[in-house]
HTML snippet that shows the backbone in 3Dmol.js (N, CA, C, O; Angstrom):
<script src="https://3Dmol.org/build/3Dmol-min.js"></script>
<div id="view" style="width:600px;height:400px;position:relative"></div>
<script>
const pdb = `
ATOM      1  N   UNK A   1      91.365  85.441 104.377  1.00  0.00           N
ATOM      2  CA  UNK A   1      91.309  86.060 103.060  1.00  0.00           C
ATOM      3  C   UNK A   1      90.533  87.369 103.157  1.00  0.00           C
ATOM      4  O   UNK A   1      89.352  87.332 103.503  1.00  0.00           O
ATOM      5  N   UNK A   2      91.192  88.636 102.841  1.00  0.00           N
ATOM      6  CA  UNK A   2      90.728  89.279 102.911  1.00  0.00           C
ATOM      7  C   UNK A   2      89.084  89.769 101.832  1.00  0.00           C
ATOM      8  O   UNK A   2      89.143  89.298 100.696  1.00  0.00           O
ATOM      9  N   UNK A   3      88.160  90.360 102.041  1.00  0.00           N
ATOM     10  CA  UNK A   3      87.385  90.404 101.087  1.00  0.00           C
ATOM     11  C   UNK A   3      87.184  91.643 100.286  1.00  0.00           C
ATOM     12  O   UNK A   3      86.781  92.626 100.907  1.00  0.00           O
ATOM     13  N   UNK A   4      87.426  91.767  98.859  1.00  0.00           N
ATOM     14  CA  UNK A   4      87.403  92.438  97.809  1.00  0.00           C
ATOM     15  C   UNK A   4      86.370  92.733  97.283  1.00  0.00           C
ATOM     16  O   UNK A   4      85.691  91.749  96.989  1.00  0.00           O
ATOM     17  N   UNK A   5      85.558  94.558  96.797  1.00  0.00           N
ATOM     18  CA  UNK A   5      84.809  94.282  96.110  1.00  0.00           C
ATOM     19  C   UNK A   5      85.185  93.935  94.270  1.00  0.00           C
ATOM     20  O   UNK A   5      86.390  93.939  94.015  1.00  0.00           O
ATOM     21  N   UNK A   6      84.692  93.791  93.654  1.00  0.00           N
ATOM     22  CA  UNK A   6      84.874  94.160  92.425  1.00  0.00           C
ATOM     23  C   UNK A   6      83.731  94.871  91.216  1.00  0.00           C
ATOM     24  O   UNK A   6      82.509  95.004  91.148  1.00  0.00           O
ATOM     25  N   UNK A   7      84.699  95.153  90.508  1.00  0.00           N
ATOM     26  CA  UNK A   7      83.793  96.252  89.520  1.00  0.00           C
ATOM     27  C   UNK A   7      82.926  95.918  88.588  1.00  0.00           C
ATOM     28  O   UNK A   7      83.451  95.721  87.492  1.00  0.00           O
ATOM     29  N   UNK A   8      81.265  95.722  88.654  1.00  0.00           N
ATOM     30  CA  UNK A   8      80.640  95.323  87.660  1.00  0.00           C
ATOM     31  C   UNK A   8      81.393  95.536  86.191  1.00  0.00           C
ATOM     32  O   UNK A   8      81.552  94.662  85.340  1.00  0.00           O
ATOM     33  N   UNK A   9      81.781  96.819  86.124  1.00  0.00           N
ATOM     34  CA  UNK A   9      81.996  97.417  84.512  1.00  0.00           C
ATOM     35  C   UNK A   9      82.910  96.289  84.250  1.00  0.00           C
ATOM     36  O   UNK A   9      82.351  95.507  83.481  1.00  0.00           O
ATOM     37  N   UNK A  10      84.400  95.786  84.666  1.00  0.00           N
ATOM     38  CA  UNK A  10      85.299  95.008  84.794  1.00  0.00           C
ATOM     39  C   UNK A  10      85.190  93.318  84.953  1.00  0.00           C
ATOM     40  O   UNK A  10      86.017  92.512  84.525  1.00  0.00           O
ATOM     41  N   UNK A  11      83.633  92.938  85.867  1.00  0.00           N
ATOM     42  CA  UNK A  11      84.123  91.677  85.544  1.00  0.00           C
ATOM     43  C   UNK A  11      82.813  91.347  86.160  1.00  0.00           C
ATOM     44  O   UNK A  11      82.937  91.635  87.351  1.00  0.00           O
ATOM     45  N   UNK A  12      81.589  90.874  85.937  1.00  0.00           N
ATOM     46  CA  UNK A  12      79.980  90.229  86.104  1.00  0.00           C
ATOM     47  C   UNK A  12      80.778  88.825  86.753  1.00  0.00           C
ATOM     48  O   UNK A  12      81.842  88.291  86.441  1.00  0.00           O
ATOM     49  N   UNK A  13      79.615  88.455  87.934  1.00  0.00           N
ATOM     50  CA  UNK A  13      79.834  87.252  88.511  1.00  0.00           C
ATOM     51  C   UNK A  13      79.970  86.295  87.244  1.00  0.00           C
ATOM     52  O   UNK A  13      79.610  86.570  86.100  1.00  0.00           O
ATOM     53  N   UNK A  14      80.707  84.828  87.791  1.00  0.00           N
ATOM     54  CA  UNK A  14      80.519  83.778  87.300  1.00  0.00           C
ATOM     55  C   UNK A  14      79.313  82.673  87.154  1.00  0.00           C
ATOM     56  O   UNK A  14      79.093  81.977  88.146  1.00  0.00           O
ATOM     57  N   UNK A  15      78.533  82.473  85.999  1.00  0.00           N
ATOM     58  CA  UNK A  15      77.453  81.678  86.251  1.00  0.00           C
ATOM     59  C   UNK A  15      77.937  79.988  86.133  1.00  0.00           C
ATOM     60  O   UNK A  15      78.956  79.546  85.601  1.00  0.00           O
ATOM     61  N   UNK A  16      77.405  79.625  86.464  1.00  0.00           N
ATOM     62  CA  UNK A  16      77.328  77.580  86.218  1.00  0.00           C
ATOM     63  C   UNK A  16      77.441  78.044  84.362  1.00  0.00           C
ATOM     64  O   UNK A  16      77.490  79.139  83.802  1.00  0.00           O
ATOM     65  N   UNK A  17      77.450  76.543  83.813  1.00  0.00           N
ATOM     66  CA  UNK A  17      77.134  76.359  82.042  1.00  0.00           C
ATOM     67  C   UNK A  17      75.782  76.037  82.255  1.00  0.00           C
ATOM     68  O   UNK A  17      75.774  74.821  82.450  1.00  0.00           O
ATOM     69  N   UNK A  18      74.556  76.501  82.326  1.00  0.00           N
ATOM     70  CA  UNK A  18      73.280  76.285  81.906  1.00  0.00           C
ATOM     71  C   UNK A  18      72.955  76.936  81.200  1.00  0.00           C
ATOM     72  O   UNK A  18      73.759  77.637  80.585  1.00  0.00           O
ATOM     73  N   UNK A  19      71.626  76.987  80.980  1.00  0.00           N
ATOM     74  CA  UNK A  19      70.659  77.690  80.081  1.00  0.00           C
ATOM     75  C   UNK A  19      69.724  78.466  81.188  1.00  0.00           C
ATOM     76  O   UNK A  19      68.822  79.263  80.928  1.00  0.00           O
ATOM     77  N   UNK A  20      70.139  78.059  82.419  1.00  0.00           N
ATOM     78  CA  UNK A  20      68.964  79.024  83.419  1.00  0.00           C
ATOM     79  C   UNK A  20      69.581  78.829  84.526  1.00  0.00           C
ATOM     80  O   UNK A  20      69.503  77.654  84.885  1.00  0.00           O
ATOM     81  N   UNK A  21      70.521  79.907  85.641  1.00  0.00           N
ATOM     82  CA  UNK A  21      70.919  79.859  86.606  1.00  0.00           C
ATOM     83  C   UNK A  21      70.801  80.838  87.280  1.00  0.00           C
ATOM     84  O   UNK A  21      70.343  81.883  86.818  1.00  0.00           O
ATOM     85  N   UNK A  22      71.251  80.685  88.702  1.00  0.00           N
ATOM     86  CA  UNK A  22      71.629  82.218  89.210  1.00  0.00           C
ATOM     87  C   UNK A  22      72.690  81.831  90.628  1.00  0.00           C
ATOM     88  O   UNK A  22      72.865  80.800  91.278  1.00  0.00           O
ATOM     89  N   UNK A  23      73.163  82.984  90.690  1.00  0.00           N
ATOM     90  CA  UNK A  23      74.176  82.860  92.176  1.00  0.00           C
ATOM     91  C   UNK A  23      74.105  83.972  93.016  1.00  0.00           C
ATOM     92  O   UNK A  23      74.141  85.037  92.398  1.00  0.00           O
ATOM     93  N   UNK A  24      74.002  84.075  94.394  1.00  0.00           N
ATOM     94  CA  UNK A  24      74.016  85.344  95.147  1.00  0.00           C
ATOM     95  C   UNK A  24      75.235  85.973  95.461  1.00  0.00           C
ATOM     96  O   UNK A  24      76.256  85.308  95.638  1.00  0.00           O
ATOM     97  N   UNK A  25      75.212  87.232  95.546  1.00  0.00           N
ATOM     98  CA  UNK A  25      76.213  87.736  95.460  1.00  0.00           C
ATOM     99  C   UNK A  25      75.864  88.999  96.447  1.00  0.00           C
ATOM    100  O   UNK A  25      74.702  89.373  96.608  1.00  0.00           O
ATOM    101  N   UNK A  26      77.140  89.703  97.178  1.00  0.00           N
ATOM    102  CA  UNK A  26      76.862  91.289  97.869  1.00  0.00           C
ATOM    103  C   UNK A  26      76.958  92.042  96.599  1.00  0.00           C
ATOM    104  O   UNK A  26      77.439  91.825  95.487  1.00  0.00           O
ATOM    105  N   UNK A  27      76.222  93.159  97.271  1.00  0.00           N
ATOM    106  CA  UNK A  27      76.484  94.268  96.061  1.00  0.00           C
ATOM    107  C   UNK A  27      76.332  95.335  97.044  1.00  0.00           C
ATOM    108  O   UNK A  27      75.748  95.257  98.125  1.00  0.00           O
ATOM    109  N   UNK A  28      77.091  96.615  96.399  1.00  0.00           N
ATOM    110  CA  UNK A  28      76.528  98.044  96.376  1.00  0.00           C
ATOM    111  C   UNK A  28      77.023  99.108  95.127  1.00  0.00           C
ATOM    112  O   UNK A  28      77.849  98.909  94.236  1.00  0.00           O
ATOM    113  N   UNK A  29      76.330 100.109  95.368  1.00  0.00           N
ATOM    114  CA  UNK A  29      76.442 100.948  94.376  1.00  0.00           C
ATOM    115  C   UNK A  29      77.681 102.066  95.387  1.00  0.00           C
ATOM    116  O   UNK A  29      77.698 102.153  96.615  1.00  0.00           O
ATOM    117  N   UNK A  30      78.840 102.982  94.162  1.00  0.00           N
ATOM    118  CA  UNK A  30      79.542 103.987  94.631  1.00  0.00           C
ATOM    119  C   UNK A  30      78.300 104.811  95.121  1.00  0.00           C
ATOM    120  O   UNK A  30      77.136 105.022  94.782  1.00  0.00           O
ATOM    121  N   UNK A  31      79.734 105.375  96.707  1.00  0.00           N
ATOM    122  CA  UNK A  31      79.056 106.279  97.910  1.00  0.00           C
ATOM    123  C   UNK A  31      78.122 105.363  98.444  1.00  0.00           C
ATOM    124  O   UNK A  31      77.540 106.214  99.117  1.00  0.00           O
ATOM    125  N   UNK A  32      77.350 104.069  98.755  1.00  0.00           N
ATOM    126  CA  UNK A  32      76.857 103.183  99.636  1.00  0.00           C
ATOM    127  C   UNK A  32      77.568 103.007 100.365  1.00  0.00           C
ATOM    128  O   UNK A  32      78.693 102.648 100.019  1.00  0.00           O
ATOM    129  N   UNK A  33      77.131 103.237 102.185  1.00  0.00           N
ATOM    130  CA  UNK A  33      77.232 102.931 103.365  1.00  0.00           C
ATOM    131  C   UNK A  33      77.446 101.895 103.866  1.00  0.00           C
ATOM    132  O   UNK A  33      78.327 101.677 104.697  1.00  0.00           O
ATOM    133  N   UNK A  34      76.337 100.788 103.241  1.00  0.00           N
ATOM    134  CA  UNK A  34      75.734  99.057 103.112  1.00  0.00           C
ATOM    135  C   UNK A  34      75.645  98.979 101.785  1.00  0.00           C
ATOM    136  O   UNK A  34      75.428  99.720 100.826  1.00  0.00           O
ATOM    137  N   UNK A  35      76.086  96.848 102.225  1.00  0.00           N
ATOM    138  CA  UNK A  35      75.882  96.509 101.196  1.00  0.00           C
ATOM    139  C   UNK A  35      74.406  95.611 101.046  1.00  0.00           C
ATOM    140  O   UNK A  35      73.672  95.704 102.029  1.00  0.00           O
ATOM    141  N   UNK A  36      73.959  94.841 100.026  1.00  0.00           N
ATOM    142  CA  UNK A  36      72.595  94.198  99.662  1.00  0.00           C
ATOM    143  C   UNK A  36      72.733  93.460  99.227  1.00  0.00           C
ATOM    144  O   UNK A  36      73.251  93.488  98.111  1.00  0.00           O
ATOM    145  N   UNK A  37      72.230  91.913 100.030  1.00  0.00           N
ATOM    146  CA  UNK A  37      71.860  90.771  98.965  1.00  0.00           C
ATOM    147  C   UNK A  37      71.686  90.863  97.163  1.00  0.00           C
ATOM    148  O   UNK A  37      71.114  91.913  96.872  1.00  0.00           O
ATOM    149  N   UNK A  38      71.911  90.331  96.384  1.00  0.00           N
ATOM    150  CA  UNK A  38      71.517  90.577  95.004  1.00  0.00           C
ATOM    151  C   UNK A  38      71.678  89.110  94.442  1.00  0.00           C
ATOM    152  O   UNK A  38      72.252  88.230  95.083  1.00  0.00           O
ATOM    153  N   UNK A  39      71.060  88.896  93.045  1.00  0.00           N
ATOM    154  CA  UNK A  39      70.887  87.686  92.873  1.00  0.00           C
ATOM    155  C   UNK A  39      71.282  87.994  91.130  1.00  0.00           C
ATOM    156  O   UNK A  39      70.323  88.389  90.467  1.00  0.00           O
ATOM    157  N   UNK A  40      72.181  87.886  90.632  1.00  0.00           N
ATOM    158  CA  UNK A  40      72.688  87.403  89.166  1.00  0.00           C
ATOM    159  C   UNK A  40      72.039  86.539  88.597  1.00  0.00           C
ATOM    160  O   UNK A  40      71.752  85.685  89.437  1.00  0.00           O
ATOM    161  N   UNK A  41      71.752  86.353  87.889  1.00  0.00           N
ATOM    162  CA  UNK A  41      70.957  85.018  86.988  1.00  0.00           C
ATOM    163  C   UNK A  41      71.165  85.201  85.527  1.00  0.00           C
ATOM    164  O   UNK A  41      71.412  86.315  85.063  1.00  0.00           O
ATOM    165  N   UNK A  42      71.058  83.986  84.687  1.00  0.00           N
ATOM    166  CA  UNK A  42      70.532  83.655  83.620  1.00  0.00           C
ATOM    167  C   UNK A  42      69.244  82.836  82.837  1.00  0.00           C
ATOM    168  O   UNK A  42      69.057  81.623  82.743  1.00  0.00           O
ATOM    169  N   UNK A  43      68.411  84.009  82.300  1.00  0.00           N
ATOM    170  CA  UNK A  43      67.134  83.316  81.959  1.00  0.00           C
ATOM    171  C   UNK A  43      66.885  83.364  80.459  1.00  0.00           C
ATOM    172  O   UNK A  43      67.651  83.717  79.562  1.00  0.00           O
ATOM    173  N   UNK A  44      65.904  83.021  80.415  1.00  0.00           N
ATOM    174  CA  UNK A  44      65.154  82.707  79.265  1.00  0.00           C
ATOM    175  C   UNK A  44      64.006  83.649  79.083  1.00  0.00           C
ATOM    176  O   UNK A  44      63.313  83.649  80.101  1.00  0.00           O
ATOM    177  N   UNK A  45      63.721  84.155  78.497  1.00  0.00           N
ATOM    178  CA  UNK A  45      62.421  85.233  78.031  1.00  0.00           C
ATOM    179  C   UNK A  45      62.197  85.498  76.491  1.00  0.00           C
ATOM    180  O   UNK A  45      62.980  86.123  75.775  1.00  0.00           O
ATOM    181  N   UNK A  46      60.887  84.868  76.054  1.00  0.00           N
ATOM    182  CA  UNK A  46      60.605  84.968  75.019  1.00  0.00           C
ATOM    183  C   UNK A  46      61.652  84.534  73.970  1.00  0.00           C
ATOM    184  O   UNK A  46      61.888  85.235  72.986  1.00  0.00           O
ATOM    185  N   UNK A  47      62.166  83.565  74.164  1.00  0.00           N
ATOM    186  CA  UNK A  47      62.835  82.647  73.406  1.00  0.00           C
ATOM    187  C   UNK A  47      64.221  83.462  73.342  1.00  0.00           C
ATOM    188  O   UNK A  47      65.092  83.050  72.576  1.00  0.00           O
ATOM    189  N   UNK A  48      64.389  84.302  73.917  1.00  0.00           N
ATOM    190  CA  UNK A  48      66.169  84.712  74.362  1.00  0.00           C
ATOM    191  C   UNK A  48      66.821  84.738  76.108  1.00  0.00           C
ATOM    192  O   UNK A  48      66.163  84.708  77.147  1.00  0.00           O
ATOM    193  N   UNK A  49      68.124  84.796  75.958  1.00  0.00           N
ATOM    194  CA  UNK A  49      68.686  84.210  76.689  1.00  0.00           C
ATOM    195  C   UNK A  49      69.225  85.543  77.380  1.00  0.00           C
ATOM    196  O   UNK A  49      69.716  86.392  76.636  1.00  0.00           O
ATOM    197  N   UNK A  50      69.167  85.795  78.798  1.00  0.00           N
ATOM    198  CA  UNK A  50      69.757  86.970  79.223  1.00  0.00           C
ATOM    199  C   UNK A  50      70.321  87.000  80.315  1.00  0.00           C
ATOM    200  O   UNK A  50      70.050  86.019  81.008  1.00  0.00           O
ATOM    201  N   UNK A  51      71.003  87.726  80.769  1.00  0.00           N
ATOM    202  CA  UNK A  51      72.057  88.323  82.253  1.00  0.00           C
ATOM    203  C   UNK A  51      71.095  89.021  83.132  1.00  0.00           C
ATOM    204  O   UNK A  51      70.763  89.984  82.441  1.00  0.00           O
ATOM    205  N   UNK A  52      70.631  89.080  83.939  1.00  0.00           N
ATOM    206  CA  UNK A  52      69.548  90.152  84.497  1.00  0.00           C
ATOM    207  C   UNK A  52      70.479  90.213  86.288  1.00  0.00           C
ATOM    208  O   UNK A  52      71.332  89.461  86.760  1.00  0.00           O
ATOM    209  N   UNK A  53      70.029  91.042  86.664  1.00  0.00           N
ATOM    210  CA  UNK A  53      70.210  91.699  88.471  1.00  0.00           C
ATOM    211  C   UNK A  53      68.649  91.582  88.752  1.00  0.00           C
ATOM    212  O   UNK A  53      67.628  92.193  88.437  1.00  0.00           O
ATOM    213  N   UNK A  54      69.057  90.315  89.621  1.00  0.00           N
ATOM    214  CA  UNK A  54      67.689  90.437  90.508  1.00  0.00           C
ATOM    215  C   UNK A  54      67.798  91.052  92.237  1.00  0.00           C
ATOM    216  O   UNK A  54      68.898  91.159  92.779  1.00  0.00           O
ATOM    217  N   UNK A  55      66.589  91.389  92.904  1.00  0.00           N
ATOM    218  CA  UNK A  55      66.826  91.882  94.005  1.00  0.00           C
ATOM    219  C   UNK A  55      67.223  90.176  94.592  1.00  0.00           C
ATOM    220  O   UNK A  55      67.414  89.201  93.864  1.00  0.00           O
ATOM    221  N   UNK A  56      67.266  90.212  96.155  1.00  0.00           N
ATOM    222  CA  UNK A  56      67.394  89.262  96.855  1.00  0.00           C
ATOM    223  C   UNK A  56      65.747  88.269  96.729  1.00  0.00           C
ATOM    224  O   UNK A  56      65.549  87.058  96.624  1.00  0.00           O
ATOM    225  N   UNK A  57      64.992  89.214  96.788  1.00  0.00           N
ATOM    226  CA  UNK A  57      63.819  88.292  96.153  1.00  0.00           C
ATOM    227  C   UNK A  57      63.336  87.858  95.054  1.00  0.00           C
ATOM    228  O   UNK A  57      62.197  87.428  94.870  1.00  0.00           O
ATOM    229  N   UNK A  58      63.948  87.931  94.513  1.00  0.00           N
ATOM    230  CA  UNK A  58      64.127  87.295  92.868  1.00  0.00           C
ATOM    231  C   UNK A  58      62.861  88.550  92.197  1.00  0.00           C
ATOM    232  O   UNK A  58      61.907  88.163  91.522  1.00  0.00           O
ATOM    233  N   UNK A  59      63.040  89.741  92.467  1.00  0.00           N
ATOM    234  CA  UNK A  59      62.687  90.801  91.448  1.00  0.00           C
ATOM    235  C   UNK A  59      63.589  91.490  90.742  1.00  0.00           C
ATOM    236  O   UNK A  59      64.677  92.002  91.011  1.00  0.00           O
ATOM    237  N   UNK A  60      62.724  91.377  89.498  1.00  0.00           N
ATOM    238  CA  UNK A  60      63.810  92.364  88.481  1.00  0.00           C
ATOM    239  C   UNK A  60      64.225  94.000  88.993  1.00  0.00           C
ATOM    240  O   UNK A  60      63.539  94.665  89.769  1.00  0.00           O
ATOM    241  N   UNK A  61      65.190  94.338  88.514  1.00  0.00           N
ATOM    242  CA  UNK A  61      65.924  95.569  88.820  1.00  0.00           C
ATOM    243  C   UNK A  61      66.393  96.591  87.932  1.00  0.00           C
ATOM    244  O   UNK A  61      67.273  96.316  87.116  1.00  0.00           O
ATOM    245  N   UNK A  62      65.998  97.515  87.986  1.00  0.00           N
ATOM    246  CA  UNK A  62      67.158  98.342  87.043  1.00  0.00           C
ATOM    247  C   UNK A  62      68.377  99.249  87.767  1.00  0.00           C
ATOM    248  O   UNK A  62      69.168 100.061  87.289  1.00  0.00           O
ATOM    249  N   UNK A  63      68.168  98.732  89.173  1.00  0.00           N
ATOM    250  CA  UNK A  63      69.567  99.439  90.082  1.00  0.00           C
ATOM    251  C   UNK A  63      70.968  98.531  89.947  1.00  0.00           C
ATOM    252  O   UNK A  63      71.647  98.081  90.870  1.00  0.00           O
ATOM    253  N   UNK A  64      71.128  98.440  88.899  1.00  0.00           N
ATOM    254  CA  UNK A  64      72.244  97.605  88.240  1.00  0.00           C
ATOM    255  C   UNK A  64      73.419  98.061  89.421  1.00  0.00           C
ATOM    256  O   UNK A  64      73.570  99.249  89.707  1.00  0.00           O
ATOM    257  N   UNK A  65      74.260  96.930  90.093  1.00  0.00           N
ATOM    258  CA  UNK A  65      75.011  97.877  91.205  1.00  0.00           C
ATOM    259  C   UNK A  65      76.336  97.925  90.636  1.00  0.00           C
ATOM    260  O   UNK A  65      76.578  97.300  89.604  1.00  0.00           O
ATOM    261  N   UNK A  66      77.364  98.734  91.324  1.00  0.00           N
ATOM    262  CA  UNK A  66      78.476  99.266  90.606  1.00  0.00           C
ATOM    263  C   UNK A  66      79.580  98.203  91.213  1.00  0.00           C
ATOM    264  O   UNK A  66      80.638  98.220  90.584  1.00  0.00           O
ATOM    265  N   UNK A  67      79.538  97.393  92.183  1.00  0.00           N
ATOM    266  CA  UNK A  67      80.209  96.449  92.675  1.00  0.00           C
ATOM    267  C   UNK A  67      79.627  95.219  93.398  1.00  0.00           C
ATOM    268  O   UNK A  67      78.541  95.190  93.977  1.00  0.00           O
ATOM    269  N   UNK A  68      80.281  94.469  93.310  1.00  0.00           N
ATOM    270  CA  UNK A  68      79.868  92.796  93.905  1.00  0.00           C
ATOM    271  C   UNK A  68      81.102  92.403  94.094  1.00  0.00           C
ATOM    272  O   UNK A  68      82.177  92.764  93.613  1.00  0.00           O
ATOM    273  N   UNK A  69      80.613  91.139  95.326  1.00  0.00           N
ATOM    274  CA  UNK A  69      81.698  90.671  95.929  1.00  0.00           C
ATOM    275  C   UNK A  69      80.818  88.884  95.860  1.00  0.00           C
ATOM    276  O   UNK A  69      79.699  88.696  95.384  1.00  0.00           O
ATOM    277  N   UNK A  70      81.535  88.027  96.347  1.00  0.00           N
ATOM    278  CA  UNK A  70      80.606  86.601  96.635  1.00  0.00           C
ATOM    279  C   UNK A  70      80.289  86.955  98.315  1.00  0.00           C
ATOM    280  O   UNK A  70      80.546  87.828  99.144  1.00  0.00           O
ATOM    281  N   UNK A  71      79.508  85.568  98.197  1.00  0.00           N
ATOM    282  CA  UNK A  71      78.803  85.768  99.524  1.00  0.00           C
ATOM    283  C   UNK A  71      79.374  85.123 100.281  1.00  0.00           C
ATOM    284  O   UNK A  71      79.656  83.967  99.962  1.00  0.00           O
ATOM    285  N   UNK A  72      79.752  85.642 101.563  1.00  0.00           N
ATOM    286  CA  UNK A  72      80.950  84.818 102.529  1.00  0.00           C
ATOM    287  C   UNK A  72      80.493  83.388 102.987  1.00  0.00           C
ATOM    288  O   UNK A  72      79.284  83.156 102.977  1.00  0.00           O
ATOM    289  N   UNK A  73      81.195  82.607 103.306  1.00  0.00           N
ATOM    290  CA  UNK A  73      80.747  81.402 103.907  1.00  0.00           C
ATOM    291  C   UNK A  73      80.270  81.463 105.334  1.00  0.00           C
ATOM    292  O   UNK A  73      80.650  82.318 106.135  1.00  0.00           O
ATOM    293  N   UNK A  74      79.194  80.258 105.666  1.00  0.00           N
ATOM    294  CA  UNK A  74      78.653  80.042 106.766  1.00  0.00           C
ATOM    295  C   UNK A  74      79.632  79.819 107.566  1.00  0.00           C
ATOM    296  O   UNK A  74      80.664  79.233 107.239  1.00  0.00           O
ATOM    297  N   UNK A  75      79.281  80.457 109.133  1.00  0.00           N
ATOM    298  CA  UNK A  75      80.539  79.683 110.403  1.00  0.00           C
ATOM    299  C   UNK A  75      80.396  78.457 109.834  1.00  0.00           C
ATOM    300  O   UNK A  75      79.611  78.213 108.917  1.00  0.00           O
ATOM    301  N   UNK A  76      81.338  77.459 110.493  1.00  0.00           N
ATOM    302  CA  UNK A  76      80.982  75.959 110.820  1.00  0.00           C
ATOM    303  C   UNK A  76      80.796  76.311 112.063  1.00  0.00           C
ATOM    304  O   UNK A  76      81.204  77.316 112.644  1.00  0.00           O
ATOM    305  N   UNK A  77      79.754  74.880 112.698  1.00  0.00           N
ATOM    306  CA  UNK A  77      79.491  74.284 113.860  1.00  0.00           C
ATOM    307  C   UNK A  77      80.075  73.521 114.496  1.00  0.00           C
ATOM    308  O   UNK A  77      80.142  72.384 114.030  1.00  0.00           O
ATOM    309  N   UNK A  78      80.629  73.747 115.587  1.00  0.00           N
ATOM    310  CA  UNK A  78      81.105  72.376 116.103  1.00  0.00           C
ATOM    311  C   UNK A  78      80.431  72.275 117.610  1.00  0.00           C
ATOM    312  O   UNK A  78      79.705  73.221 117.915  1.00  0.00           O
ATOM    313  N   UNK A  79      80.577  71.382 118.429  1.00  0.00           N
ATOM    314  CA  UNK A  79      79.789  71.128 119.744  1.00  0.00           C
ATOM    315  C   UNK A  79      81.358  70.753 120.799  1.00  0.00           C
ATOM    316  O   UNK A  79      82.268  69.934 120.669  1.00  0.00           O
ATOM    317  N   UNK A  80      81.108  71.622 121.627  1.00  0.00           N
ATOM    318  CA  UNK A  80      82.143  71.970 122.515  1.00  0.00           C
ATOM    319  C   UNK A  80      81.953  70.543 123.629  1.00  0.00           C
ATOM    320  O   UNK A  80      81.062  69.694 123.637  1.00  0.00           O
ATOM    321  N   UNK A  81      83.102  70.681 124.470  1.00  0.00           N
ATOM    322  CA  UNK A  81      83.544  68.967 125.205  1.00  0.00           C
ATOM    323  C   UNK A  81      81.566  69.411 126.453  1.00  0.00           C
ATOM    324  O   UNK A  81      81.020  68.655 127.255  1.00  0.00           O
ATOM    325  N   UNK A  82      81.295  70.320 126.184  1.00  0.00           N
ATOM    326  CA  UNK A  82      79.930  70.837 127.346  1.00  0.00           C
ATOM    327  C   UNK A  82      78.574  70.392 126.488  1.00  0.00           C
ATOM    328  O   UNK A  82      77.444  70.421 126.978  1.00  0.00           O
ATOM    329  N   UNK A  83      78.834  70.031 125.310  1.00  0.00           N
ATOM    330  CA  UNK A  83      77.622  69.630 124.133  1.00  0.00           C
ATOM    331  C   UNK A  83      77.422  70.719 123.921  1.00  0.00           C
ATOM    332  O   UNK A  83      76.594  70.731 123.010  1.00  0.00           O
ATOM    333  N   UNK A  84      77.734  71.972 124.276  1.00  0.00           N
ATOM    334  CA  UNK A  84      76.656  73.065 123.690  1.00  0.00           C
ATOM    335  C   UNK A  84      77.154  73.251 122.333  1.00  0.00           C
ATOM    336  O   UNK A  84      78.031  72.407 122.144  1.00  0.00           O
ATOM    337  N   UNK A  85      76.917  74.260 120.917  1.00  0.00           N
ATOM    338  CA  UNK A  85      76.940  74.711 120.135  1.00  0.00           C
ATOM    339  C   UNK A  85      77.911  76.040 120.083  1.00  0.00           C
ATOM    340  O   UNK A  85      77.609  76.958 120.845  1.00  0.00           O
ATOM    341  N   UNK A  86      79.096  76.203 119.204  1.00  0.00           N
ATOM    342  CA  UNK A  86      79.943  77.267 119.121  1.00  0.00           C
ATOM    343  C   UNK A  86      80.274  77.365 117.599  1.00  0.00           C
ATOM    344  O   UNK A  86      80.214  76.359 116.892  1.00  0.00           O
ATOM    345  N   UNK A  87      80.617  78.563 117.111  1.00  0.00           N
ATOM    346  CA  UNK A  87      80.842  78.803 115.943  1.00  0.00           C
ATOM    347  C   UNK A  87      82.113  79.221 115.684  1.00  0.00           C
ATOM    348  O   UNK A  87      82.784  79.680 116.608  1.00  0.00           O
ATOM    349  N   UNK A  88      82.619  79.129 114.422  1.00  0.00           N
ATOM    350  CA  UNK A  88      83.865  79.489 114.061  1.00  0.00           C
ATOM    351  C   UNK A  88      83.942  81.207 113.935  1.00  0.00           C
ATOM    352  O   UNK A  88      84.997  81.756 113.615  1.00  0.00           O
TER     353      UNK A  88
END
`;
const viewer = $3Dmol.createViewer("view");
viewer.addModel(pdb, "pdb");
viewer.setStyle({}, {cartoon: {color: "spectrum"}});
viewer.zoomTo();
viewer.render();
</script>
């Protein structure tokens, strides 16, 4: 599958149904080289409910990025007929 970014303006990650979540996601901003961990969430502050961009360390942001993608999956592991360890 190939991987796509997509356009904040157009379409914000998907959260769970809670009242307080978050999911990681790639991001970058147009003209970025690299991309950056980022962390979507939904919180609670002062008795309202909000969308926020956190960094990868769960700090707030105002570098709102211009695209996100999900975060690819881990290799799997498997152990070769030698026992050692190989990845997909």
């Amino acid at each position: 599958m190939k991987d796509s970014w997509i356009s904040v303006r157009e379409r914000r990650p998907s959260l769970p149904d809670a009242p307080v979540c978050n999911i990681f996601v790639l991001a970058c901003n147009e003209g970025d080289k690299k991309s950056r961990p980022m962390v979507y969430a939904r919180q609670v502050r002062k008795g309202r409910t909000e969308e926020v961009w956190l960094t990868a360390r769960a700090e707030a942001t105002y570098n709102i990025p211009d695209y996100w993608q999900p975060m690819p999956k881990p290799p799997k592991r498997y152990k070769t007929e030698t026992g050692s360890d190989t990845y997909d």
